[in-house]
C-alpha positions as CSV (number, residue, x, y, z in Angstrom):
1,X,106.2,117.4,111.9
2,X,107.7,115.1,109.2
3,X,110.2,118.0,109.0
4,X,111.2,117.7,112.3
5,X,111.1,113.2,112.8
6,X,113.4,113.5,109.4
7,X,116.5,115.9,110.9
8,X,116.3,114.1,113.9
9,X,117.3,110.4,112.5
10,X,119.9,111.5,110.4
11,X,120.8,109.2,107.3
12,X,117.6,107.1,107.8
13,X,115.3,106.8,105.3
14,X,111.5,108.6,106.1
15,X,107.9,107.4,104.7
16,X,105.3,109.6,105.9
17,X,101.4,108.7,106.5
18,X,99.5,110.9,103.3
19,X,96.7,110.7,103.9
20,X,94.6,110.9,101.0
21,X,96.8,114.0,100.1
22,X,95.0,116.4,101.9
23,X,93.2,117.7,98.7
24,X,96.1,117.6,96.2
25,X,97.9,114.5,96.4
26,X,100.6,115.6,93.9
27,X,101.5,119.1,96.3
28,X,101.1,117.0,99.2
29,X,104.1,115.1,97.9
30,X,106.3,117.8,96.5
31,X,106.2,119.4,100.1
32,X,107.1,115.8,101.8
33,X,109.8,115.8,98.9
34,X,110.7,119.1,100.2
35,X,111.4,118.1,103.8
36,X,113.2,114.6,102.7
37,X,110.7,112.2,102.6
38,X,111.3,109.7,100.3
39,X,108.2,107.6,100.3
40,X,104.8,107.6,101.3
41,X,101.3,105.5,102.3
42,X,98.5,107.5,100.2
43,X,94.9,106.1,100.9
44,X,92.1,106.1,98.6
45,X,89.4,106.0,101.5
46,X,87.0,104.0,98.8
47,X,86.8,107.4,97.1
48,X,85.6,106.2,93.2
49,X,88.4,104.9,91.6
50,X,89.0,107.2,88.9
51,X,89.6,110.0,91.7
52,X,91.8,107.4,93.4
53,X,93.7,107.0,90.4
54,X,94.1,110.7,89.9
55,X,95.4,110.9,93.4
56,X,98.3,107.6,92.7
57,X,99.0,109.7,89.2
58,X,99.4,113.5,90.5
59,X,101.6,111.8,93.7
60,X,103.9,110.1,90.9
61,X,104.3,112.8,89.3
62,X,105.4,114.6,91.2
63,X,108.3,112.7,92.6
64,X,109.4,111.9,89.4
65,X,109.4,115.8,88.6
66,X,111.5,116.4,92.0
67,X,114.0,113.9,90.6
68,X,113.6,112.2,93.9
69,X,113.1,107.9,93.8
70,X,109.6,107.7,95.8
71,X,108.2,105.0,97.0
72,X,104.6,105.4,97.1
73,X,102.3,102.7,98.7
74,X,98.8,103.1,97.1
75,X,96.4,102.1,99.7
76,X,93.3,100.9,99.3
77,X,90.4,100.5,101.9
78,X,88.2,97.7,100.5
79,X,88.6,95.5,103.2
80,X,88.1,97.9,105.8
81,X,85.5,99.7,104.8
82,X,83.8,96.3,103.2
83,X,80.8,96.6,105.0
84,X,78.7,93.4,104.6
85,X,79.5,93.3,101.1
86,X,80.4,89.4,100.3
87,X,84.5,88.9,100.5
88,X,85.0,87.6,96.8
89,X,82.9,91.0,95.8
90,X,86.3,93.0,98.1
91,X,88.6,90.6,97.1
92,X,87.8,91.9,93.8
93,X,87.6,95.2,94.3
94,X,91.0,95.5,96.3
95,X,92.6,93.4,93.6
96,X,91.0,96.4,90.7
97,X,91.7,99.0,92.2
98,X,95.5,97.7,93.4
99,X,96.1,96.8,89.7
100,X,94.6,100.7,89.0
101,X,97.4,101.8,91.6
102,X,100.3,99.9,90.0
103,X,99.2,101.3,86.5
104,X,99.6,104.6,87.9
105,X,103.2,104.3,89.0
106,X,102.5,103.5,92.7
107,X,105.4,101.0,94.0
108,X,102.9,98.8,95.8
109,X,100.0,98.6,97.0
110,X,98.8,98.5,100.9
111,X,95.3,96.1,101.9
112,X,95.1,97.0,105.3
113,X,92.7,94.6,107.4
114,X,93.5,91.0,109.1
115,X,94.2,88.7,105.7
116,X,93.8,85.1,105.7
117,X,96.6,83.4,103.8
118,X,94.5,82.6,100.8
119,X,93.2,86.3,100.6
120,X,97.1,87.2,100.3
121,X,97.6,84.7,98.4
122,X,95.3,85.8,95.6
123,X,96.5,89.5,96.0
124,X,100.0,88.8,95.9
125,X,98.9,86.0,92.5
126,X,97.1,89.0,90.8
127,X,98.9,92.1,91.9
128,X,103.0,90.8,92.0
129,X,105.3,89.1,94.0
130,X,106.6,92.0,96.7
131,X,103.9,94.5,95.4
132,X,101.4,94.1,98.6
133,X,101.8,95.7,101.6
134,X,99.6,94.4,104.6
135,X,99.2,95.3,108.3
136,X,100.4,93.6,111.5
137,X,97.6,93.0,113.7
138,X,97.0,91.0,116.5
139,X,96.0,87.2,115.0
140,X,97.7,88.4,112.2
141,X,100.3,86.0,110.5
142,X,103.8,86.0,111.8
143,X,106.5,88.4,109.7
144,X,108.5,84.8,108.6
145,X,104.8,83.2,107.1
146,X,103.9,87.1,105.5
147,X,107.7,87.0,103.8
148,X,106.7,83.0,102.5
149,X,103.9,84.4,100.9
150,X,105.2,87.3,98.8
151,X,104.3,90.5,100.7
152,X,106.9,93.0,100.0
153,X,105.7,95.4,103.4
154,X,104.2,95.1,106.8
155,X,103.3,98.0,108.9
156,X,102.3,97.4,112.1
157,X,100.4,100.9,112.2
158,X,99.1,101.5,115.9
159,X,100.0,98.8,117.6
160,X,103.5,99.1,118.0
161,X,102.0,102.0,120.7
162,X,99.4,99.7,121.8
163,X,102.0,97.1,122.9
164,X,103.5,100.2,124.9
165,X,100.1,101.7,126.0
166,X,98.8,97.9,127.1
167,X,102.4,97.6,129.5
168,X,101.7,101.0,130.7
169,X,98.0,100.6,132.0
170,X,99.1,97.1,133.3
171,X,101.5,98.6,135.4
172,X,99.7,101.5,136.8
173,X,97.0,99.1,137.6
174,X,99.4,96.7,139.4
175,X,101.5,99.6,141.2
176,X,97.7,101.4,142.2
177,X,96.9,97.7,143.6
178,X,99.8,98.3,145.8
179,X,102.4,96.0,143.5
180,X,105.5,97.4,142.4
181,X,107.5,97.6,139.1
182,X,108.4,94.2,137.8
183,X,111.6,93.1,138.3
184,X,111.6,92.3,134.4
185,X,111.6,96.0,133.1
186,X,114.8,97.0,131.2
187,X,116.8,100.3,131.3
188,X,116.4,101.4,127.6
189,X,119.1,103.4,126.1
């Protein structure tokens, strides 16, 4: 499939969603590589952090034995999968196992989850100016404050869709009322 979105965008640059490399990071990568991707997310899932590590390592690797310039974006799940653990305690661990990541060769590193300012601005303090990668979600920080604060990426994941899905059911709903299409709706080209 990542085949397929790359030879139909042309010249465009491709990072693909790896998972947690579907059992072997590194071939995971070489058969992206082999389709033109040129950069990936790669989770850990809160998998122990030397198997993380492993994953970050095999994935470098094997970009760099492709010849190809990857950008891989370690991701890790502490904050997602935090539980009721106590924040400094995931602060901690996303900050450890990011560093573990950029050790590895990983380009940056992704904390998923809705960040106060002060938790990205420790992350961005401990891991590198344009070395985080967060997510866009709604309450979420404006792109403009995110750039302020040193975050090199933000993917806005699902909810780019969402946005679309929300319009969608809000329209059916309206036309099923007996309303009609708003006089605001574009002609996209």
């Amino acid at each position: 499939m990542v085949g397929r979105i790359i030879a139909s965008v042309g010249e465009i640059p491709v990072s693909a969603d790896l998972e947690a490399g579907y059992g072997n990071a590194g071939e995971t990568v070489r058969q992206a590589i082999a389709v033109g991707v040129v950069g990936a997310n790669l989770e850990d899932k809160m998998a122990p952090l030397d198997k993380s590590v492993a994953a970050v390592s095999a994935a470098v690797a094997a970009a760099d034995e492709e010849g190809v310039p990857f950008a891989l974006n370690a991701r890790t799940d502490a904050f997602l999968r935090a539980g009721d653990r106590p924040a400094d305690e995931v602060l901690a661990d996303a900050i450890e196992r990011g560093r573990a990541y950029l050790d590895a060769g990983a380009t940056c590193v992704f904390v998923p989850g809705r960040l106060a300012d002060d938790v990205v601005e420790r992350l961005v303090a401990e891991l590198g100016a344009q070395r985080v990668s967060v997510i866009g979600v709604p309450g979420a920080q404006p792109s403009t404050r995110f750039e302020e604060l040193g975050v090199a990426r933000i993917s806005y994941g699902p909810w780019t869709q969402r946005v679309a899905l929300t319009a969608l059911e809000d329209a059916a709903t309206a036309l099923a009322a007996g309303g009609v299409i708003p006089e605001t709706t574009r002609v996209l080209t």
